[in-house]
C-alpha positions as CSV (number, residue, x, y, z in Angstrom):
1,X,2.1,13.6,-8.9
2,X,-1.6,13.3,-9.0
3,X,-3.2,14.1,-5.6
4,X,-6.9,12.6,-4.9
5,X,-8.4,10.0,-3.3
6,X,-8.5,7.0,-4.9
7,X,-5.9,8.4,-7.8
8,X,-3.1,6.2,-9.3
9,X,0.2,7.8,-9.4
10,X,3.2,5.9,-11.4
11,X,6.9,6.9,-9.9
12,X,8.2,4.4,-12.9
13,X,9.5,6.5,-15.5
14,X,13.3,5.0,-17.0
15,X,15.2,7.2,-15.2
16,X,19.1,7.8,-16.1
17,X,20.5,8.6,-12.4
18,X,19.1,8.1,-9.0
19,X,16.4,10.8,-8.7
20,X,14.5,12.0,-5.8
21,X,10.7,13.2,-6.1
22,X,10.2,16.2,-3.6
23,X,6.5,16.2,-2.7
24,X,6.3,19.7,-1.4
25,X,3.1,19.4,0.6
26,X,0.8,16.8,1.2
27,X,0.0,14.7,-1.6
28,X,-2.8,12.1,-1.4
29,X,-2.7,8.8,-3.5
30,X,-5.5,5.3,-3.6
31,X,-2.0,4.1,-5.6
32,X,1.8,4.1,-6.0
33,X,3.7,2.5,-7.9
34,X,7.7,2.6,-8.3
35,X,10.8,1.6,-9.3
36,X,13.3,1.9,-12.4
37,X,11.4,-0.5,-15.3
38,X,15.5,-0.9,-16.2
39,X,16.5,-1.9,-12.8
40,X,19.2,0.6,-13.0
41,X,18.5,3.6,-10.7
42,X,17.0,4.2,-7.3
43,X,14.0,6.7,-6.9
44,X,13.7,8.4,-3.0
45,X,10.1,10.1,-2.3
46,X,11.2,12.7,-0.3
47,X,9.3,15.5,2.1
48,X,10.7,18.6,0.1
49,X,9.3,21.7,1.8
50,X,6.7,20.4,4.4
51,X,5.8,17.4,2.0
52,X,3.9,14.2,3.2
53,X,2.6,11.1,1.3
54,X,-0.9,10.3,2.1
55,X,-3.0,6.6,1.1
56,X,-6.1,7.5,0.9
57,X,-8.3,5.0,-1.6
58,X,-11.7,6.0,-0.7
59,X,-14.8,3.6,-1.4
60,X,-12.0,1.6,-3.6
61,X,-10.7,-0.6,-0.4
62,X,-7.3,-1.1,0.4
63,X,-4.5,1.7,-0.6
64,X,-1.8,0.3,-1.8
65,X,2.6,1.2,-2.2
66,X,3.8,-1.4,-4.8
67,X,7.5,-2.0,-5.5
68,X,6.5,-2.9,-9.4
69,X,10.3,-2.8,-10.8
70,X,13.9,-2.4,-10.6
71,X,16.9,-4.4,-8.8
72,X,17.3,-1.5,-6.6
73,X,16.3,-0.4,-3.0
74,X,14.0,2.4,-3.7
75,X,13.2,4.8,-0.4
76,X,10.2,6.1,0.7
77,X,11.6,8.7,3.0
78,X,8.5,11.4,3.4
79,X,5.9,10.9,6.0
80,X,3.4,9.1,5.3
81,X,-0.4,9.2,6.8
82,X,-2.5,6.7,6.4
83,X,-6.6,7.6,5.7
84,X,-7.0,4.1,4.4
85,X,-5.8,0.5,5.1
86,X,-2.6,0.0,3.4
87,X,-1.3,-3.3,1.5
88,X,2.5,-2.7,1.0
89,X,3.9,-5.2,-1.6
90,X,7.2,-5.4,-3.4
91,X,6.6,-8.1,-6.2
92,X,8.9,-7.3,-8.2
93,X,9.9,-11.1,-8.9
94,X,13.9,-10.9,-7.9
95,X,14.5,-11.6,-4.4
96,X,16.9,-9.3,-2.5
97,X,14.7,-6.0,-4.0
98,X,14.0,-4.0,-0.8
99,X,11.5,-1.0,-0.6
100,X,12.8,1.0,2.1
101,X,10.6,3.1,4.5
102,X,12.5,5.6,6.8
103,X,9.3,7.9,6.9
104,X,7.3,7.7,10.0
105,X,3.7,6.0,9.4
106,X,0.8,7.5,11.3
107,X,-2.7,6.7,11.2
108,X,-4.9,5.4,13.8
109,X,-7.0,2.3,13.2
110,X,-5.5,1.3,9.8
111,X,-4.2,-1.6,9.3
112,X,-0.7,-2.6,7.2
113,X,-0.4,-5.6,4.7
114,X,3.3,-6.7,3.8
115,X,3.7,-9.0,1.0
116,X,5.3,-9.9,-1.9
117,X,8.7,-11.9,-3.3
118,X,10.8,-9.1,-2.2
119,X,11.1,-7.3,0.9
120,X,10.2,-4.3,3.0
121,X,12.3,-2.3,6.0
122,X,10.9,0.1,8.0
123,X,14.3,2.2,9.1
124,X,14.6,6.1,10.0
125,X,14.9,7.6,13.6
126,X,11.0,8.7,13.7
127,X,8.8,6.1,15.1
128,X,5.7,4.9,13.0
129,X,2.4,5.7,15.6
130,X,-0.2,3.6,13.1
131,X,-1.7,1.3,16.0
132,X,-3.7,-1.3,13.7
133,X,-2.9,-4.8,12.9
134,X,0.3,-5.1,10.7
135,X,0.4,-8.8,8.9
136,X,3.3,-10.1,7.5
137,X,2.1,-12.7,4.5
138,X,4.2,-15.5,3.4
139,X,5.6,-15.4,0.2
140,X,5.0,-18.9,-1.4
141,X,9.5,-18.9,-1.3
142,X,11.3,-20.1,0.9
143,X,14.1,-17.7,1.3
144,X,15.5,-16.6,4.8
145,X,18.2,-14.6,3.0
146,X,16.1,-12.4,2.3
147,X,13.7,-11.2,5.0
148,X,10.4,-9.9,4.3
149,X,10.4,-7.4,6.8
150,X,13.2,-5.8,8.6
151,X,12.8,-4.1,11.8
152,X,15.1,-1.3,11.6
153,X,14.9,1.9,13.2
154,X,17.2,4.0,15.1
155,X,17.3,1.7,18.5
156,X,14.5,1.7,20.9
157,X,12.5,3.6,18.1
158,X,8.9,1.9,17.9
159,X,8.6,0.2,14.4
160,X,5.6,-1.3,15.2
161,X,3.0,0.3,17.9
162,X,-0.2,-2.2,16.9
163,X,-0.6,-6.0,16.9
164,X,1.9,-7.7,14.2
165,X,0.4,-11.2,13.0
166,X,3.3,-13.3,11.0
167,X,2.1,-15.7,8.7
168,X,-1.7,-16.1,6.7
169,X,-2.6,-20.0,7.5
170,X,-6.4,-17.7,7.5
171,X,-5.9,-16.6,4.0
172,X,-5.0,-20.0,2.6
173,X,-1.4,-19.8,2.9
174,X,0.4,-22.4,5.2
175,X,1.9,-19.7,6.9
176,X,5.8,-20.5,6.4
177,X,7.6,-18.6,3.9
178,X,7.6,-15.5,5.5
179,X,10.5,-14.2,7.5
180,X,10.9,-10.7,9.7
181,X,14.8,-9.9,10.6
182,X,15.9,-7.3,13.5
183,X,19.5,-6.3,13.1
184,X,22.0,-8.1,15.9
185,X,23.6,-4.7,16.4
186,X,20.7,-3.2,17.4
187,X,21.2,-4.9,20.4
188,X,23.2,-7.8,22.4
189,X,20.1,-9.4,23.9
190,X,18.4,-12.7,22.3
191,X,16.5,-12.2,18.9
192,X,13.4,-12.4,20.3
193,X,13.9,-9.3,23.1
194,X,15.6,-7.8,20.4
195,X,12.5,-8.2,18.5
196,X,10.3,-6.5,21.6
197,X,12.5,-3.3,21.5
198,X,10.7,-2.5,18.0
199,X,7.4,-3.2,19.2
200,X,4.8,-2.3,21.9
201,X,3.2,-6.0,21.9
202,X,4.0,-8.9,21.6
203,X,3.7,-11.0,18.3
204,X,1.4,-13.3,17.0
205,X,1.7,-16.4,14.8
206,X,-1.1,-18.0,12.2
């Protein structure tokens, strides 16, 4: 895997099992892409010895983890740091695709961008400490099957520690086809407390 700023690295080969990429060290990328272009395998980017996954796009703008391909759930399982402001966006044009994230997101002051058709779930035991603004964008689908994020971790496990907006009415969108899901399990209280248990504010609606 390449490992700059602002460097485009490509977890998209057509692979013939599921296959898990061991970073081995931290290993800083402006861009990833993944999936399976045959929809048939899962990748996993995993830790390996002391490994960590770091966004980093430099002048460039936004970093950005794209779900490109496949029919599978692929799992971003390493740590990830965040040195840049990070659009995460699984548009892979098949609803039901999830991109997993059960590796803890730190970064203070950086924001998080979730869009796409598909869907995103941040899951693991380790809390993610990033303390911008995370903004959920609608989708232009309406499709409440299939939830564009899902709140996840291990219960009582901070998903979000910064402001979460829902919806982009400011970017042009109207602002409905966007849909966040916390699992009932997780708890036997209404949705919406079950909601706060994931987060450390309350969220906001455009």
């Amino acid at each position: 895997m390449p490992n700059a700023a602002g460097v485009i690295a490509n977890i998209t080969s057509n692979i013939t099992a599921a296959t898990t990429v061991n970073l081995d060290g931290a290993r800083t990328v402006g861009m990833l892409f993944i999936g399976d272009p045959t929809s048939s395998h899962v990748f996993t980017v995993a830790a390996g010895s002391g490994g960590s996954l770091v966004f980093d796009n430099s002048a460039y703008g936004y970093a950005l983890l794209s779900k490109t391909n496949g029919t599978q759930t692929d799992v971003i399982s390493a740590p990830i740091t965040l040195a840049s402001n990070l659009n995460i966006n699984t548009n892979v044009g098949t609803n039901g695709v999830r991109l997993n994230i059960s590796g803890a997101i730190t970064g203070n002051g950086y924001k998080v961008n979730i869009m796409g058709y598909s869907g995103v779930t941040f899951t693991g035991s380790t809390a993610n400490t990033y303390d911008g603004l995370t903004t959920v964008y609608g989708r232009g689908v309406d499709d409440s099957g299939t939830p564009t994020l899902v709140l996840q971790k291990t219960d009582g496990v901070d998903a979000i520690k910064g402001n979460l907006q829902i919806g982009n009415a400011n970017m042009g969108g109207n602002g409905r086809a966007w849909s966040i899901s916390v699992p009932a399990t997780r708890s036997t209280t209404t949705p919406s407390s079950r909601l706060t248990r994931y987060l450390a504010t309350t969220p906001t609606s455009k």
